[in-house]
C-alpha positions in Angstrom: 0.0 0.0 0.0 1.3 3.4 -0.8 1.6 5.9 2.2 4.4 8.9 3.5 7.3 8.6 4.9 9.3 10.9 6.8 11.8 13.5 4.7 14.7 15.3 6.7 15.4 18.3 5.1 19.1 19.7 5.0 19.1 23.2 4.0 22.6 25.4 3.5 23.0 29.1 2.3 25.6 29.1 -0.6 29.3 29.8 0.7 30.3 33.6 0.9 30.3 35.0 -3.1 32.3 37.1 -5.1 30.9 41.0 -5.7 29.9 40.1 -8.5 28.4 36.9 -7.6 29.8 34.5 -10.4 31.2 32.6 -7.5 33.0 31.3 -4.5 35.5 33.9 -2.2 38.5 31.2 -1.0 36.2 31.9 2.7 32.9 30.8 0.5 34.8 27.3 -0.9 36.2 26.7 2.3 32.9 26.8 4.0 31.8 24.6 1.7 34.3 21.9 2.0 33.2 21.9 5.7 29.7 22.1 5.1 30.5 19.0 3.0 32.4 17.3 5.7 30.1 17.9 8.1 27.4 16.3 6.5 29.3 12.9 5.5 27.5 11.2 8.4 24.2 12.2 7.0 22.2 9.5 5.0 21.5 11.9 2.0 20.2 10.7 -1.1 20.5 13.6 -3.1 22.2 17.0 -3.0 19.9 20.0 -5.1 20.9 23.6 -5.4 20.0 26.6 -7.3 20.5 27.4 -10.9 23.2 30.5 -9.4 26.8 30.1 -10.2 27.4 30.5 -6.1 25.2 28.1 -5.4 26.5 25.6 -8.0 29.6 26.0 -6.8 28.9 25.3 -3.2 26.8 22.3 -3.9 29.8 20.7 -6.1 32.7 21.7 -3.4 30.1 19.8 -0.6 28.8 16.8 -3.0 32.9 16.3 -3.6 33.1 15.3 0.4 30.0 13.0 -0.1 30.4 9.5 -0.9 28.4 9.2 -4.7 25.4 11.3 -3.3 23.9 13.1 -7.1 24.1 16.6 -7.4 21.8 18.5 -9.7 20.3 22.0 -10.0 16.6 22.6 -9.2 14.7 25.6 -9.7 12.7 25.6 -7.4 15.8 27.0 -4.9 16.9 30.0 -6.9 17.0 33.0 -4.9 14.1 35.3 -4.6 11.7 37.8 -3.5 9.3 34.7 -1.7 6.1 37.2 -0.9 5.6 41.0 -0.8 3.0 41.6 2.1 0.1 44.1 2.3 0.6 46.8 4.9 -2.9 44.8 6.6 -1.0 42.1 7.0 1.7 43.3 9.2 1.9 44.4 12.8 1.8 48.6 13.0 5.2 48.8 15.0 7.0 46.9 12.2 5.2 47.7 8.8 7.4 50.6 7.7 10.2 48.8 8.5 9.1 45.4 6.2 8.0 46.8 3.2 10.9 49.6 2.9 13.0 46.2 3.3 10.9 44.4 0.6 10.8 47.6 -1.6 14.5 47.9 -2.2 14.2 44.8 -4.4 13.5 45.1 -7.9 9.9 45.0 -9.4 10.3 42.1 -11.5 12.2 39.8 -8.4 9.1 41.3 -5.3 6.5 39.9 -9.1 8.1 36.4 -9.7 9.2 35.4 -6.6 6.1 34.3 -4.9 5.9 31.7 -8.1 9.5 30.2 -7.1 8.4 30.6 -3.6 5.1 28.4 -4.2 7.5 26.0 -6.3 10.1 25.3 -3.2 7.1 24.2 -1.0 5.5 21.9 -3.5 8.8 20.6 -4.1 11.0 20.3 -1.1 8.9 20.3 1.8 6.8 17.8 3.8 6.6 14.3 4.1 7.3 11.9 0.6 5.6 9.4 -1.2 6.0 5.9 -0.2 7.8 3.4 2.6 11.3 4.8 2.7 12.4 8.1 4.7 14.3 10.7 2.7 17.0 12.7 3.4 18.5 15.3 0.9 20.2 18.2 1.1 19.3 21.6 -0.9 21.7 24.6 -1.7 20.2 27.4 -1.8 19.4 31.4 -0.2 18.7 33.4 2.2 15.4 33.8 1.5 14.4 30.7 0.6 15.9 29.0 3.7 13.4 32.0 5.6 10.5 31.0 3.8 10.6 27.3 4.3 11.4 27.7 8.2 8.5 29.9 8.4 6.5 27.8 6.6 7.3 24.9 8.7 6.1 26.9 11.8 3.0 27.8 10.6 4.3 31.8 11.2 3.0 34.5 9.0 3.7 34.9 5.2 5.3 37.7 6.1 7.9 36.5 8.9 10.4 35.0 5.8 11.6 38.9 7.3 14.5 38.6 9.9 15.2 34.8 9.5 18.5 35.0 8.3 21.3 32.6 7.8 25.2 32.8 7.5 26.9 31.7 4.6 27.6 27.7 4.9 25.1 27.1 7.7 23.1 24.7 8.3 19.5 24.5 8.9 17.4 21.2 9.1 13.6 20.4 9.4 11.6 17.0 9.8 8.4 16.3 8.2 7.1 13.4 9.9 3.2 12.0 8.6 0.9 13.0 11.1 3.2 15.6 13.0 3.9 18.9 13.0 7.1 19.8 11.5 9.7 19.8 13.3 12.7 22.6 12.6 15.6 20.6 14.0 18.6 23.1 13.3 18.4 26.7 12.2 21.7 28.9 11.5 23.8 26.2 12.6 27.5 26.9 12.0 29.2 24.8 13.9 31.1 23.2 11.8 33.1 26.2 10.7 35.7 28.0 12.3 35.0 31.7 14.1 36.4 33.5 11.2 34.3 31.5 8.7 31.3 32.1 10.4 28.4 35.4 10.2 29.6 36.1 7.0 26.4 37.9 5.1 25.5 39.2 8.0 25.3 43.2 8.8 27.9 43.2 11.6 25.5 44.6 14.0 23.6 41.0 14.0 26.6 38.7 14.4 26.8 37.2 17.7 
């Protein structure tokens, strides 16, 4: 009989990018190297990452510490604007705040975003088809990684806001049939060194 089984979902922000974003900094591939080493206990089954050259390169540099785990682009984790709330929708002490943030983003990424956003739920979270638990790993943004914790805790649309996530961390969340997701690690950068860690941060929010 067919039925759900339990996915673990691995997410990581790309490593820390160039200016001009065509790829790694030597900080951004050695975060990924450790990512990738950190994760070699992990049962993954699959490593996705978005179409971006910084992402690409990150999921490569990790899938090269994995032992013959596949690593292929998805779309469905490219970077992007994941929802562009209503002023109704947010709490008066923090509206101006949101959608100035929001704002600053061009009009075509705050249009097609939600679409990618939408995509990256369907795709990537809750439990999967069949017997056999999952575990796979996606490479992918800030954003995305905000939207998809939020989404696992049931928060507001809006609340992808202010979840953010260093380069090469780690955040992980379980969707088990019949329970509420479970967010399991969020930000995690434990396995990289102090100087590796916060990077795209602001430096008034490292810790």
């Amino acid at each position: 009989m067919d039925g759900t089984a339990t996915r673990t979902l691995y997410l990581a922000r790309h490593g820390e990018a160039l200016p001009d974003q065509s790829g790694l900094t030597e900080n951004g591939r050695r975060q990924a190297v450790l990512l990738g080493r950190r994760l070699r206990s992990a049962p993954l089954t699959a490593v996705h990452h978005s179409p971006l050259p910084r992402a690409a390169e990150t999921a490569r540099l990790v899938g090269a510490e994995l032992d013959g785990v596949p690593v292929a682009p998805a779309a469905e984790a490219a970077d992007c604007v994941p929802q562009v709330p209503k002023r109704s929708e947010l709490p008066p002490d923090v509206a101006d705040f949101v959608l100035g943030f929001v704002h600053r983003f061009p009009a075509e990424e705050r249009e097609q975003g939600p679409a990618v956003a939408r995509a990256a739920l369907e795709r990537f979270a809750g439990p999967v088809s069949g017997d056999t638990p999952r575990h796979e790993l996606v490479v992918t943004h800030n954003f995305v990684i905000g939207w998809l914790v939020r989404a696992a805790l049931e928060a507001p649309n809006w609340r992808w806001v202010g979840l953010n996530h260093g380069n090469g961390s780690l955040t992980v969340i379980r969707y088990t049939p019949g329970r509420p997701s479970a967010v399991l690690l969020a930000n995690d950068m434990g396995h990289l060194p102090e100087e590796l860690r916060w990077t795209g941060f602001p430096p008034e929010i490292r810790l």
